[in-house]
N, C-alpha and C positions, 0 to 999 in steps of 0.2 A: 578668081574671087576666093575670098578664106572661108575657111569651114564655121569658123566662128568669130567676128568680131572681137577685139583686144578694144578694152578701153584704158591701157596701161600710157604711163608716162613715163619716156624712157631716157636720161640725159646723154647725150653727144657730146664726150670729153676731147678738149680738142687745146688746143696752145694760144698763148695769146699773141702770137705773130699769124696763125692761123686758125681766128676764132669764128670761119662759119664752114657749114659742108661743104668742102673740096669738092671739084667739079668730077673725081672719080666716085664718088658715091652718092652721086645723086639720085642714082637711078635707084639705087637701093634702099636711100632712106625717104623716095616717091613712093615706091612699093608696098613697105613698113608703114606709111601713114595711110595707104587705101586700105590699111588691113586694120584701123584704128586707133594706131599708137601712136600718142600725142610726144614729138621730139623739141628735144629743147636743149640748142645747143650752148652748152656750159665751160669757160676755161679752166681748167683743171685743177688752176693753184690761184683760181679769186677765191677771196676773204668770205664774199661777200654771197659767194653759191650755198644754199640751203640745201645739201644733197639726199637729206632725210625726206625729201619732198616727192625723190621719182621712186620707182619701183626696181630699177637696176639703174647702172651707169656701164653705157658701152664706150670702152676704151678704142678710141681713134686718133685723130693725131694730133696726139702729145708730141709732137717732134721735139721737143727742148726737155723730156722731161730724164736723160743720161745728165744735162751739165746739173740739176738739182735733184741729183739721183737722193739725196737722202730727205727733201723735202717729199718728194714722188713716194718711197716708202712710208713717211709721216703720213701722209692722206691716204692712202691706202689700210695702216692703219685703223683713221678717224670714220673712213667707209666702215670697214669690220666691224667698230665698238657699234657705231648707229644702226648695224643692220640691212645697210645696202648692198644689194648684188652687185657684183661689177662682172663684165663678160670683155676679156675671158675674166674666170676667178682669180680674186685677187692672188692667192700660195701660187696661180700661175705665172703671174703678173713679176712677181718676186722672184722666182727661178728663174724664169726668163729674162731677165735686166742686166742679169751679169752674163757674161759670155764663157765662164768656167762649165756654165751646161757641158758646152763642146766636150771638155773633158769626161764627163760622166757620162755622157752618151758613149765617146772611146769605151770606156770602161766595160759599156754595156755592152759591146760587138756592133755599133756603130762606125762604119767606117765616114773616117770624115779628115780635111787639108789636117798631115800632123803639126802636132798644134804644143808648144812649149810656151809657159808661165814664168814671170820673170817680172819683179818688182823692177822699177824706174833705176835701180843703184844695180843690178844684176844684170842690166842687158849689155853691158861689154863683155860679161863673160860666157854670155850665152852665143853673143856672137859670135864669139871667137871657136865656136866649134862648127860653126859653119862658113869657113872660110872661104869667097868670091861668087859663094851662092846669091843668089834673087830673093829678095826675101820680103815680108808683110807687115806690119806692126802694128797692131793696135790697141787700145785701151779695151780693157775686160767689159768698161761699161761705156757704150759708145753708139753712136749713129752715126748715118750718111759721111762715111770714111770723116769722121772728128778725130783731130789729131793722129789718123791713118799714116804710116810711111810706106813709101816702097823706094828698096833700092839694093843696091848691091855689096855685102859684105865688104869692107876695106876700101872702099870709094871714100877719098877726105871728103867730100862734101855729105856722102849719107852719114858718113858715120859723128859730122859733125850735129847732123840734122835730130840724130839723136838724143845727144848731148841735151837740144834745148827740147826736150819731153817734159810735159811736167812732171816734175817726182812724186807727185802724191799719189798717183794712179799705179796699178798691177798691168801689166801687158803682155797681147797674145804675139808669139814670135811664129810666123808658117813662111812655109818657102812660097813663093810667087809662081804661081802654077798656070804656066804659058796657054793653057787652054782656055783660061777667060778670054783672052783676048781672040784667038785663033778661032774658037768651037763659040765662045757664049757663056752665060751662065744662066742656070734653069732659076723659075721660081714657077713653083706648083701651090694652086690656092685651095684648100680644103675648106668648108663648111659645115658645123656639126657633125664634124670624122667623114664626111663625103667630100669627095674630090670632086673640081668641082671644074677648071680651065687652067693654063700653064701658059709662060710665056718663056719667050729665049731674050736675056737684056743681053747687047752687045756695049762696049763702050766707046769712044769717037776715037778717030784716027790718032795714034801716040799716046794716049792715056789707058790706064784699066781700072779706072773705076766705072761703075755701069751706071749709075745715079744719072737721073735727067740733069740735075743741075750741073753733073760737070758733058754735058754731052751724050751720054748714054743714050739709046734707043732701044725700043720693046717692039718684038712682034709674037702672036699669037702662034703657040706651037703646037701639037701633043709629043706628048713626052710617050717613049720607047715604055716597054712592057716592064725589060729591069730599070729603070728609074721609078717608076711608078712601084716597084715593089721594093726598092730602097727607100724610099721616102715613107710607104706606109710602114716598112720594121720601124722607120725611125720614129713614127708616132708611135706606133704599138708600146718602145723600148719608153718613151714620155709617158706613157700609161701604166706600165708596171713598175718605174718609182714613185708613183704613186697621183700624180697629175693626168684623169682620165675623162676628162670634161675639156675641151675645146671649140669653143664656137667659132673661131676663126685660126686659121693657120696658114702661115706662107712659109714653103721649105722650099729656104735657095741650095742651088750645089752645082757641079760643076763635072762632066763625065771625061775622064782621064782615064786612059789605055783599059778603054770597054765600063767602068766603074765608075757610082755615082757615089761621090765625096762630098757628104752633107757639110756646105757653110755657114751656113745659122738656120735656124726655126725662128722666125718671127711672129711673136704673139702678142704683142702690143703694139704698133701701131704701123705696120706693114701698107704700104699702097698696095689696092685689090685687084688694080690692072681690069678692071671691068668695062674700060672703054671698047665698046662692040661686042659686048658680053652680057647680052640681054638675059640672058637664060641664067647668067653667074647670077646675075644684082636680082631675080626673084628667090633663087636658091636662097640665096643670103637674107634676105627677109623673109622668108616663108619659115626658116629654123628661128631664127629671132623672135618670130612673133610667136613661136611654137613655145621659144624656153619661155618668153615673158609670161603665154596663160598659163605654164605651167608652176613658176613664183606663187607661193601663199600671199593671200589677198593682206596688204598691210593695212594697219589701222589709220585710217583717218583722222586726219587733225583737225579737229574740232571748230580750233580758231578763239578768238577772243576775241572780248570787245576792250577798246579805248576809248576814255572819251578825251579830247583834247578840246581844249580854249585858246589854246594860242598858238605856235610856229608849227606842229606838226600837224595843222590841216593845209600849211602851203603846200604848193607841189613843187617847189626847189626842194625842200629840207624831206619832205617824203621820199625822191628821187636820190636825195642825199643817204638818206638812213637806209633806206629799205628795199631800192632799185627799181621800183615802180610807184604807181601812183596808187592810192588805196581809195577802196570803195566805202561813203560814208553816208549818214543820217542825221539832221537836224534833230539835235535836244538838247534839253535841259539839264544841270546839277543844281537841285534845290540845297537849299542852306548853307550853301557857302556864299562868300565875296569876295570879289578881285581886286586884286592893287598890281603895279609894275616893278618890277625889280631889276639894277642895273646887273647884267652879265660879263664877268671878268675873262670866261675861258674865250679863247682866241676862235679855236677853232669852232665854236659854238655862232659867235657871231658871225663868221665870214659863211658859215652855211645857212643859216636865219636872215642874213641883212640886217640883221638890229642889234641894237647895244641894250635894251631896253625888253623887256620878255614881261608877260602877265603872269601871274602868279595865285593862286586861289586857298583861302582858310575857311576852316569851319565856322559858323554860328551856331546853326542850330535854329534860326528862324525861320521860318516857311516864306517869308515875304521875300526873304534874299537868296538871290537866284542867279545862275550863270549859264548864258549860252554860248553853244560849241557842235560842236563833232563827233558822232559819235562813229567808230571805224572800228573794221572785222580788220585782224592779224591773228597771226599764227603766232607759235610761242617761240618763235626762233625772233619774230618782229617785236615782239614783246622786248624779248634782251635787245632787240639794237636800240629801240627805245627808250629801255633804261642808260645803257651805255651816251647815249644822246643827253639826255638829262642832266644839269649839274648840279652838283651838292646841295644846294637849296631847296629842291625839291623830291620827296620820297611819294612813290607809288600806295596807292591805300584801293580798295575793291567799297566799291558807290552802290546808290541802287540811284536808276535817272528817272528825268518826268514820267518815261515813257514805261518804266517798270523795268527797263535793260540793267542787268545788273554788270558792272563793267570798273576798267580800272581807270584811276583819274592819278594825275600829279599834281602832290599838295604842297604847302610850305613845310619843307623841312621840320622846322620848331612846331615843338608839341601844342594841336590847338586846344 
């Protein structure tokens, strides 16, 4: 049980081919809500996520977010300016997406596959100094072997295989290091800089890549005394350029003639291997729930009042604008009157179902009177609902029967 109750909201950034909890984190994000954090899983790159709404955003899987690697940046970002946490943090988020880390870790006395850089027009001539060798290829910004090669220097078919790379992208050149396949390849999962369970992936028979999707298989291992102390230098070495905050970590690598040869650090959207890992998926929520009470309490949105008369109390055009259905009140707007007016925008009527919308102007009579709706939004709802609105109509702040003082859409022309 937690020491203290979290009444935090936390969003679940995830991809929109895979937009609910993976069945490896279930246990963890079961855990995380016995301990009171309300999760809410959000696609990463909809329009239409309000992400000033949660108190962090814990980055999971984004699997597609290397082919829109520079929208992923943009939201990242748009997180920053608003104020939201993302775990891990975002400057992590951002080192980590290119794969030239690898290199600055080298730098740092990280031993790790040697590893050569080569724009898409360079890599004939980097091959060519590695002549019949086995070798690696992939883009700097990439996942689950995307546009990966493997093959053998001066092979006509690898080296045609090449050729069709796209050229926009920079690429890691390594030799093919036969102990993937032979030995395994580690990945050790850390939590909150705690270690936490490791697994050995193997790949299927004639392939090496270790990924479930192409065959690969996981089984539960511990890892050797020197592995576990290679891998934490190699967080240590991620903490002294200046990245010392980690909520989550998977360091794959691969042990050749006694030495562990770090092949990536995964900090954004890493499978946790938790399956039979009951004691991992509490770790892992019990530090989550730890950072979220430790976040400054954000300020509360207040919300606003609407009053609406006409299409946005249906619930098609609410579900349209707003993505759920909103909570409302029977009242009144004294001193105005209604009439209809024909709507020209397209997409306005295919979301309303009418050609025809009501429209409301002032008098100033006490006798004329208009009923409606009166609805709590947020001020992000607020903008989708002006956005909704067409030129004929401009927003003015009402006082209603009821005393709610709230905003109403008027006829455009000055009443």
């Amino acid at each position: 049980m937690p020491d203290r109750p979290s009444s935090r909201r936390l969003a679940v950034a995830t991809s929109a081919d895979y937009p609910g909890i993976q069945p490896d984190d279930a246990a963890w994000a079961a855990a995380l809500e016995r301990r009171g954090v309300t999760l809410v899983v959000c696609v990463w790159n909809d329009p239409a996520v309000d992400w000033s709404a949660f108190d962090a955003v814990l980055i999971r899987t984004i699997w597609d977010y290397f082919k829109q690697h520079a929208d992923f940046l943009a939201w990242l970002d748009r997180l920053d300016a608003q104020g939201t946490p993302t775990i891990n943090d975002s400057a992590l988020l951002r080192w980590n997406s290119d794969k030239r880390y690898l290199l600055e870790l080298a730098r740092h006395g990280v031993a790790i596959i040697p590893t050569r850089l080569a724009g898409a027009r360079e890599l004939p001539d980097v091959l060519a100094t590695m002549p019949a060798q086995q070798v690696v290829i992939k883009p700097t910004i990439s996942g689950g072997a995307w546009h990966t090669l493997r093959g053998t220097v001066g092979e006509p078919a690898f080296m045609q295989a090449v050729t069709q790379l796209p050229p926009q992208f920079d690429y890691l050149v390594q030799p093919f290091v036969a102990e993937i396949v032979s030995e395994g390849e580690w990945s050790l999962l850390y939590f909150g800089g705690e270690f936490s369970h490791a697994v050995l992936k193997r790949p299927a028979s004639g392939d090496y890549r270790v990924q479930s999707e192409y065959g690969g298989s996981t089984e539960p291992m511990r890892p050797g005394a020197a592995t576990l102390a290679s891998a934490a230098q190699a967080l240590a070495v991620v903490a002294a350029i200046g990245h010392r905050d980690h909520g989550y970590v998977r360091v794959d690598g691969v042990v050749r003639a006694g030495r562990f040869l770090v092949m990536e650090l995964e900090m954004i959207e890493p499978s946790l291997f938790l399956d039979g890992q009951p004691q991992a998926a509490e770790l892992f929520a019990r530090q989550l729930a730890q950072r979220l009470d430790q976040l400054p309490a954000r300020p509360a949105d207040p919300g606003q009042y609407l009053f609406s008369y006409g299409t946005l109390q249906t619930p098609a055009v609410q579900l349209a604008t707003f993505g759920r259905l909103l909570a409302g009140q029977s009242d009144r707007l004294p001193g105005y009157r209604c009439e209809l007016i024909r709507i020209d925008d397209p997409q306005v009527v295919a979301t309303s179902g009418a050609s025809h919308h009501p429209i409301v102007h002032r008098t100033g009579r006490p006798q004329d009177e208009v009923a409606g709706t009166v609805l709590r939004i947020s001020a992000d709802e607020l903008s989708r609902a002006d956005a909704y609105e067409v030129d004929d109509y401009r927003r003015v702040a009402v006082t209603l029967a009821s005393g709610i003082q709230a905003w109403v859409y008027i006829g455009a022309a000055a009443d």
